[in-house]
PADREN-581868 format. One record per residue: x, y, z of N, C-alpha, C in turn. Coordinates in steps of 0.05 Angstrom, whole numbers, padded with zeros to 5 digits, always signed. Example, Ala and Ser with C-alpha at 12.3 -4.5 7.8 and 13.67 -1.06 7.14 Angstrom:
// PADREN-581868
+00264-00114+00156+00246-00090+00156+00264-00066+00156 +00257-00045+00142+00273-00021+00143+00258+00001+00157 
This chain:
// PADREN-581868
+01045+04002+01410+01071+03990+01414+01079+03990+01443 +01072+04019+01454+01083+04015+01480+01068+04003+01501 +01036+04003+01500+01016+03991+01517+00994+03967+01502 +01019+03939+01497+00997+03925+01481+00972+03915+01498 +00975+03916+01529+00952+03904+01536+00922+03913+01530 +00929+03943+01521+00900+03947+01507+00886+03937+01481 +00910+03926+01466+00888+03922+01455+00892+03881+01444 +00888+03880+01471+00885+03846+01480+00861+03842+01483 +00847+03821+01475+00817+03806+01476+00813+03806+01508 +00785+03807+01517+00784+03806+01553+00792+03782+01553 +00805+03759+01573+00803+03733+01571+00775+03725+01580 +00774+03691+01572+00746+03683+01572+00744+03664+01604 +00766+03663+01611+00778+03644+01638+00801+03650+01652 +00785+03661+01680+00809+03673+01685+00805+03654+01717 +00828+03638+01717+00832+03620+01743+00828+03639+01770 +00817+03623+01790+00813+03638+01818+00843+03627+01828 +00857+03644+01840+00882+03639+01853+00872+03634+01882 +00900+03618+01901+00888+03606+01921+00871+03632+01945 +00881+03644+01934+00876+03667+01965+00844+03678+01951 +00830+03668+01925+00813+03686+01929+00786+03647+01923 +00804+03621+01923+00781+03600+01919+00755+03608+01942 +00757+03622+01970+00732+03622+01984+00711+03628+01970 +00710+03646+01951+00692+03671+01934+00679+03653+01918 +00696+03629+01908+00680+03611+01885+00663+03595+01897 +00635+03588+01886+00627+03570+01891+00641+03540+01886 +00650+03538+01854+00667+03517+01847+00688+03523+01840 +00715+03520+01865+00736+03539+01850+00752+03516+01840 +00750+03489+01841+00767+03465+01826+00747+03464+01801 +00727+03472+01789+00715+03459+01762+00689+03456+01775 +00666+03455+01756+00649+03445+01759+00639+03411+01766 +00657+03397+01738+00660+03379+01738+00671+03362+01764 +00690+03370+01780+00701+03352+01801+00677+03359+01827 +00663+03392+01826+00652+03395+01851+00627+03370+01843 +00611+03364+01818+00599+03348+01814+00598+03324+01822 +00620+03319+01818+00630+03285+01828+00634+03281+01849 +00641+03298+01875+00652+03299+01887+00621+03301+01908 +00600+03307+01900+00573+03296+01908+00547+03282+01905 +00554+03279+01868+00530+03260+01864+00542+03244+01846 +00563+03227+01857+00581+03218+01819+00566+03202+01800 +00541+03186+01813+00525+03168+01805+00515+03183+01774 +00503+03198+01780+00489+03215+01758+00504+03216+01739 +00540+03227+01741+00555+03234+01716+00560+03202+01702 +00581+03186+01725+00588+03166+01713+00571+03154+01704 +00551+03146+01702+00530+03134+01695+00521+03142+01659 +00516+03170+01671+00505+03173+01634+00528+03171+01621 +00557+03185+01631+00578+03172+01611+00584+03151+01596 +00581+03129+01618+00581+03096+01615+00558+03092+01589 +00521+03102+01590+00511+03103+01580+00518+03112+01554 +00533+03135+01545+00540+03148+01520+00560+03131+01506 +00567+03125+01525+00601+03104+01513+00586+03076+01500 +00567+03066+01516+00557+03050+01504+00539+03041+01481 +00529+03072+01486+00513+03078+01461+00533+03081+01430 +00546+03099+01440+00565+03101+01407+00579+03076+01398 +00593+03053+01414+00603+03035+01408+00581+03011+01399 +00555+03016+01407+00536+02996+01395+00538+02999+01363 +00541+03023+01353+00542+03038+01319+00573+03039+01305 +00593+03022+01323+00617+03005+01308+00617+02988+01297 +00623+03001+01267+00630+02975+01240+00659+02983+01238 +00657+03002+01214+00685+02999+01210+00696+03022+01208 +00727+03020+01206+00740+03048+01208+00734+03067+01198 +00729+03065+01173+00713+03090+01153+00691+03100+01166 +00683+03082+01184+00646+03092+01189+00640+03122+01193 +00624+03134+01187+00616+03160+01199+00611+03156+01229 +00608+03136+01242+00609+03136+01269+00625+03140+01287 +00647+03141+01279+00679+03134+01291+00685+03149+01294 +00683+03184+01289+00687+03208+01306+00667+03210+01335 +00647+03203+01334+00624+03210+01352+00638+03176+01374 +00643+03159+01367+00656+03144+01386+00685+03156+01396 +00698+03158+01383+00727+03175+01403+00714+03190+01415 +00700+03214+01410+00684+03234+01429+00674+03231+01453 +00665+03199+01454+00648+03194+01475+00678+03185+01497 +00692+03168+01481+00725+03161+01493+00735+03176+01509 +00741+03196+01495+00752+03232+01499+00742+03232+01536 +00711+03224+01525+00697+03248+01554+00694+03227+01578 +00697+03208+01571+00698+03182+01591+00727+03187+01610 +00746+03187+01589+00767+03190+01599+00773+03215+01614 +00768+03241+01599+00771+03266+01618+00744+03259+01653 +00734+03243+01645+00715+03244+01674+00724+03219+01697 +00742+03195+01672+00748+03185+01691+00781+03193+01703 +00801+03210+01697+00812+03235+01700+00811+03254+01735 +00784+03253+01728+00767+03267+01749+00765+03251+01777 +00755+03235+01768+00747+03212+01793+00772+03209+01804 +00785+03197+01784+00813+03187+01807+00822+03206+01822 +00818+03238+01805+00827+03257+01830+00820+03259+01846 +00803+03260+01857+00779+03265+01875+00789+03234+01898 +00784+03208+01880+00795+03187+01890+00822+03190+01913 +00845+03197+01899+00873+03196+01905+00878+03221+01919 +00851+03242+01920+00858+03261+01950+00850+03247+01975 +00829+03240+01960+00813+03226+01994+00831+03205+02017 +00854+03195+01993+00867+03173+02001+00894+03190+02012 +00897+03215+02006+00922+03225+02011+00945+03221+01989 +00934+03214+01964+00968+03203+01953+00963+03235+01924 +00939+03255+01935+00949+03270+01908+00974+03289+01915 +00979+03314+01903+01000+03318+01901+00993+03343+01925 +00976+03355+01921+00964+03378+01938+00946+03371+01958 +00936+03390+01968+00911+03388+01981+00891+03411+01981 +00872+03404+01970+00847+03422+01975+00829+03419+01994 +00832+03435+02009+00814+03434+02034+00782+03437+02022 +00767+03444+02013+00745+03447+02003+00743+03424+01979 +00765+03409+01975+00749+03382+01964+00747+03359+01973 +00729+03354+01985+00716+03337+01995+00688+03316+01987 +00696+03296+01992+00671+03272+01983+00666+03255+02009 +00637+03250+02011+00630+03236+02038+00640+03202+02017 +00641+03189+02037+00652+03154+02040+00629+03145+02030 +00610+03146+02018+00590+03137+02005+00590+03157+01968 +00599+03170+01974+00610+03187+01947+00631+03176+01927 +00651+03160+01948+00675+03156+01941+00673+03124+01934 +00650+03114+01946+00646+03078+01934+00623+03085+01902 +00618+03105+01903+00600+03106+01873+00623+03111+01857 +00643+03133+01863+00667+03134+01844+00673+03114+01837 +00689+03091+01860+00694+03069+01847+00687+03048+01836 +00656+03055+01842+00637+03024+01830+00646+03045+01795 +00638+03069+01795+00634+03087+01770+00662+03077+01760 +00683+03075+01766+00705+03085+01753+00711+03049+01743 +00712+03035+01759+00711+03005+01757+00698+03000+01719 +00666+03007+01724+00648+03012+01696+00663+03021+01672 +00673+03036+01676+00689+03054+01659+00715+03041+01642 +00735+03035+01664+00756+03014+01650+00747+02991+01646 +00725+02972+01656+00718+02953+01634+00708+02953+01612 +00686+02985+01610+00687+02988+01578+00715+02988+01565 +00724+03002+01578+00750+03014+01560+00772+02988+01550 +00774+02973+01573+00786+02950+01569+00782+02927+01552 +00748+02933+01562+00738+02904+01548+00718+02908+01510 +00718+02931+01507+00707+02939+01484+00714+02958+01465 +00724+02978+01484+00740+03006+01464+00767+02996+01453 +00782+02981+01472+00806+02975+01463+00805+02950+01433 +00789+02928+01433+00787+02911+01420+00780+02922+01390 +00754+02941+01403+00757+02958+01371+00777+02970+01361 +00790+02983+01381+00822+02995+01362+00831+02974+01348 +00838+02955+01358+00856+02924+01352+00843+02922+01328 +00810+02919+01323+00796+02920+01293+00800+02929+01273 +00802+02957+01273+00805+02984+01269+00837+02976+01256 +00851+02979+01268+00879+02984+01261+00888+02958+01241 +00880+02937+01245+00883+02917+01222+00867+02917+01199 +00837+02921+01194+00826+02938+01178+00840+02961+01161 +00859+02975+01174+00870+02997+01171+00897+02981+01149 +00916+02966+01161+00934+02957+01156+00929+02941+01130 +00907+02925+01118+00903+02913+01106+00895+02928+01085 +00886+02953+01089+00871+02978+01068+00902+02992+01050 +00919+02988+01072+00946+03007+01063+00957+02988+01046 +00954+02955+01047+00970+02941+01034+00948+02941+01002 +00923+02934+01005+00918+02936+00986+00910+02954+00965 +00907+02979+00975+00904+03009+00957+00925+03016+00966 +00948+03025+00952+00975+03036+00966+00962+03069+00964 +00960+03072+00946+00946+03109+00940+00931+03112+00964 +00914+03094+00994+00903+03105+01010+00915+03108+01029 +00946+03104+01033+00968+03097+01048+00974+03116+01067 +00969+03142+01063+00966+03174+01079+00946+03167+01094 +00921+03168+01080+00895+03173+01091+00904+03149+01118 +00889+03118+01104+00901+03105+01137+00929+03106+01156 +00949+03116+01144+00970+03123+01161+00951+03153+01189 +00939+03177+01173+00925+03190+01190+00908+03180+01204 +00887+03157+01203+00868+03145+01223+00886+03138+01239 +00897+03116+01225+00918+03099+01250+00930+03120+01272 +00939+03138+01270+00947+03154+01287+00930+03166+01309 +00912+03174+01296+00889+03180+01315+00879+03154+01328 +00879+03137+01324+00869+03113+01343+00887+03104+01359 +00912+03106+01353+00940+03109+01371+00933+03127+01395 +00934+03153+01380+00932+03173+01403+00911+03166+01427 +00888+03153+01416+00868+03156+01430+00870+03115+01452 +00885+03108+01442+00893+03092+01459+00916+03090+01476 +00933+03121+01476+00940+03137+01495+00938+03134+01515 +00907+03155+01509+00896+03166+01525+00875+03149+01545 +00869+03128+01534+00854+03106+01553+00871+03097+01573 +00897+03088+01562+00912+03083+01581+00922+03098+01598 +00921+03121+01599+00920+03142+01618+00918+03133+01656 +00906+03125+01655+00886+03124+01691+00899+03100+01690 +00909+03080+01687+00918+03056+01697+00938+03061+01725 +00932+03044+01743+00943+03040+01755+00975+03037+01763 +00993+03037+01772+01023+03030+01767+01016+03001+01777 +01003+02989+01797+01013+02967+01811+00990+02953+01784 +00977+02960+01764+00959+02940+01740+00967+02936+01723 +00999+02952+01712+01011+02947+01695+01025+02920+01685 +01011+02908+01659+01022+02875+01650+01035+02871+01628 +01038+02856+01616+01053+02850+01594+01030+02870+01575 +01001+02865+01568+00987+02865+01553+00985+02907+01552 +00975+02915+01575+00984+02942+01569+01011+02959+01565 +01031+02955+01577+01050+02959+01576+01068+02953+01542 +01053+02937+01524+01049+02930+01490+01043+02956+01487 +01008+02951+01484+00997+02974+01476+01001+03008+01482 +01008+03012+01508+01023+03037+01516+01048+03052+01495 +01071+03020+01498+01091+03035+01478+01090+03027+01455 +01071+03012+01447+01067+03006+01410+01057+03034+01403 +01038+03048+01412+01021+03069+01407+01039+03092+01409 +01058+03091+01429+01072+03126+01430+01105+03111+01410 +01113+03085+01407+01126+03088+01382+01121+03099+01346 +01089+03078+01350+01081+03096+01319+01077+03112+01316 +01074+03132+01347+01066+03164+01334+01090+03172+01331 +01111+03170+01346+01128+03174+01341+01144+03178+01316 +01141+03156+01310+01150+03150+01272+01130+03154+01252 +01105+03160+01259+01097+03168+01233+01070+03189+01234 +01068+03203+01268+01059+03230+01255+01067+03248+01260 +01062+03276+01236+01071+03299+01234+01066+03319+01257 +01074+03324+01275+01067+03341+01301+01055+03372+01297 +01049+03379+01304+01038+03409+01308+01021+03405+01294 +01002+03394+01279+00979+03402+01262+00950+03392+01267 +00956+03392+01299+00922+03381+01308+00904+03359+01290 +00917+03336+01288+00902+03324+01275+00897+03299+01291 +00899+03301+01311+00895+03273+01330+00870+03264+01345 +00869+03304+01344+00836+03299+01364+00834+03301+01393 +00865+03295+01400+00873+03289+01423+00902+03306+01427 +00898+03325+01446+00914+03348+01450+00950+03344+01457 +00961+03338+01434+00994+03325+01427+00999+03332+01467 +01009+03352+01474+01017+03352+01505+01005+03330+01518 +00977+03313+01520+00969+03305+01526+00983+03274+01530 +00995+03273+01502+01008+03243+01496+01040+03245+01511 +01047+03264+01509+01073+03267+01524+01067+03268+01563 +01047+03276+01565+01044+03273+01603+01043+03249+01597 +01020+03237+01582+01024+03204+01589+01048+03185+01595 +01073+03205+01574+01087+03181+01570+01106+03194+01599 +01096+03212+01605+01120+03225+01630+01103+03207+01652 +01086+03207+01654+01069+03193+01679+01069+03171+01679 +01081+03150+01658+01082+03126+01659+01103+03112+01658 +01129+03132+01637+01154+03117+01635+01174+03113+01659 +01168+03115+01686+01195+03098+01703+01184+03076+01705 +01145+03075+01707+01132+03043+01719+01150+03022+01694 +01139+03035+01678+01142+03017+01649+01169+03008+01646 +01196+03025+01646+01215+03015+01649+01227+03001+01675 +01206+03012+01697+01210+02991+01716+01206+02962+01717 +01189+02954+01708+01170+02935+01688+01180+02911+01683 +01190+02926+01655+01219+02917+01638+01240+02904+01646 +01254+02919+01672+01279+02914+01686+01274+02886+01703 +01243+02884+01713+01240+02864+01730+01239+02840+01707 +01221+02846+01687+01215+02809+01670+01243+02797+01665 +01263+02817+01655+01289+02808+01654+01305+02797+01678 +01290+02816+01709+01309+02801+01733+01306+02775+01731 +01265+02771+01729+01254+02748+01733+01255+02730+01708 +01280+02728+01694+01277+02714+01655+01253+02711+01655 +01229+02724+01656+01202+02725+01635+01207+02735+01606 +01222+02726+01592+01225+02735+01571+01211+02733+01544 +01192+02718+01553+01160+02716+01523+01153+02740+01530 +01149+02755+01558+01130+02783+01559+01145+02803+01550 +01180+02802+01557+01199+02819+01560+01204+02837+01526 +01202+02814+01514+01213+02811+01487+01190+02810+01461 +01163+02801+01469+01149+02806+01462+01136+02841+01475 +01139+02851+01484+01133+02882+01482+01153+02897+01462 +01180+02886+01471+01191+02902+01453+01192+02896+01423 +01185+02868+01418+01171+02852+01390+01153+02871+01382 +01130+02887+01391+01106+02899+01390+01117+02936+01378 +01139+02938+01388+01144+02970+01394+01156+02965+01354 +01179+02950+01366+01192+02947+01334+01175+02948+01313 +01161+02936+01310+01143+02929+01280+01127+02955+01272 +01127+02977+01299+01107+02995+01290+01122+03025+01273 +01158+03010+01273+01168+03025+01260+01168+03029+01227 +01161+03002+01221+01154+02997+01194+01126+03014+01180 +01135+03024+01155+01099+03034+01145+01079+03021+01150 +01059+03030+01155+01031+03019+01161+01034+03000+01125 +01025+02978+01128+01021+02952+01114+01050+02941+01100 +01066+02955+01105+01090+02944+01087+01093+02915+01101 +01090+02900+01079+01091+02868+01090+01126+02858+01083 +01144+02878+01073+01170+02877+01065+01186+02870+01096 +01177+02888+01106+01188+02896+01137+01199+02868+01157 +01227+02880+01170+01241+02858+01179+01231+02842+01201 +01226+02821+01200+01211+02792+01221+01231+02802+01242 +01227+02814+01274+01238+02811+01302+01229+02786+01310 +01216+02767+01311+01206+02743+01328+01238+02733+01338 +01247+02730+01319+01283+02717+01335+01294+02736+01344 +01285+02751+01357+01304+02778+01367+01307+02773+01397 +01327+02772+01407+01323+02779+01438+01333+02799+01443 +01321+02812+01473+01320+02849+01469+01335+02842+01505 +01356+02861+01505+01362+02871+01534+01363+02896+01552 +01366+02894+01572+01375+02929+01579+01403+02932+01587 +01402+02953+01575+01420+02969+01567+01436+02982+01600 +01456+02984+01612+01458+02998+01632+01449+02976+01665 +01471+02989+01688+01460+02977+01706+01438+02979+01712 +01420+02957+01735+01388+02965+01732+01382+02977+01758 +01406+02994+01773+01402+03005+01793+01398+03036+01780 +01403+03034+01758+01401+03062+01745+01373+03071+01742 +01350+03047+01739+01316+03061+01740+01306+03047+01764 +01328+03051+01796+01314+03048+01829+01303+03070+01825 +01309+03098+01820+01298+03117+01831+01267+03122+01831 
């Protein structure tokens, strides 16, 4: 009672603090010292694995469809990586590590690598979700008794389209991500149960996203309305609404005649 540290597990990871990183060989990760000199090698088989598991997409049920998020997962944690490494070299990260460093021939494989990466993600991972989730939707309407089960996928393919969206850019943000961004953190919102690890994808994880993205996004917003673009304006928030309804309930109220505004002066999201 009085000395619990004894009888505490040794830890399995214990971070090098700044005054002792000289001593490490890799005191940022293995992973970034990696990239940070041969990135060709990583990005590459990544790209390779990602493309391998998505060749073995049918359908949502598949037994393949865990071993494809997996490959998602690790694409994403490496492309994660890159941009760090990226956005020191440029000066815009938040710190500075003097010992991380990439030669200018390092830093054009990152980007050819990282380029690879969001066109899978863009041009194949995402379309399968889109698959996936109507497959899904069409399963809930017609077995209502499976209505849990795909309410649980759907979520996880939410989450995990999160997390792709992750690394985007602020100045790449369009009508088309800026949908998918908040269609995905509305349905989790409304319809999964939190704390019970069932996403695959580590819940904190979905909340940085939405902290790292929501001033662009509502910045976004504020402009389609300066600029009356209001097919993109109104159609995102068309996209957010519907995902409040149960997965297949075809009952659910038609927004198409809705027009959406903001709320508040729009000097309120300059900052």
């Amino acid at each position: 009672l009085l000395f619990p540290e004894d009888f505490r597990k040794m830890p399995e990871f214990v971070p090098a603090t700044s005054e002792e990183e000289h001593l490490v060989a890799s005191p940022y990760s293995q992973l970034l010292t990696e990239l940070s000199h041969g990135p060709a090698a990583i990005l590459s088989g990544v790209g390779k694995l990602m493309a391998l598991t998505l060749s073995l997409a049918t359908s949502v049920t598949s037994e393949t469809v865990p071993a494809i998020l997996f490959s998602v997962r690790l694409a994403v944690r490496v492309e994660s990586a890159a941009r760090l490494l990226m956005d020191h070299a440029e000066g815009r990260a938040v710190r500075a590590w003097p010992r991380l460093t990439a030669s200018p021939e390092a830093l054009d494989e990152l980007r050819r690598g990282r380029a690879l990466l969001r066109s899978t993600f863009e041009g194949e991972v995402l379309p399968w979700f889109d698959r996936w989730l109507e497959e899904l939707v069409d399963a809930a309407q017609q077995e209502p008794n499976r209505e849990d089960e795909c309410n649980g996928l759907a979520c996880r393919l939410h989450a995990h389209q999160v997390l792709v969206l992750r690394n985007v850019e602020a100045k790449d943000f369009n009508a088309e991500r800026a949908k998918r961004l908040l269609s995905s953190l509305t349905f989790l919102s409304s319809h999964h149960s939190w704390n019970q690890e069932r996403l695959e994808v580590p819940e904190t994880e979905i909340f940085e996203v939405l902290q790292l993205h929501r001033r662009q996004i509502v910045r976004w917003l504020v402009e389609q309305r300066k600029r009356n673009a209001l097919a993109e304006f109104n159609g995102v928030l068309q996209s957010c609404h519907r995902q409040l309804s149960a997965l297949g309930d075809s009952s659910a109220k038609d927004s198409s005649g809705f027009e959406w505004v903001c709320v508040g002066d729009a000097s309120e999201y300059e900052g």
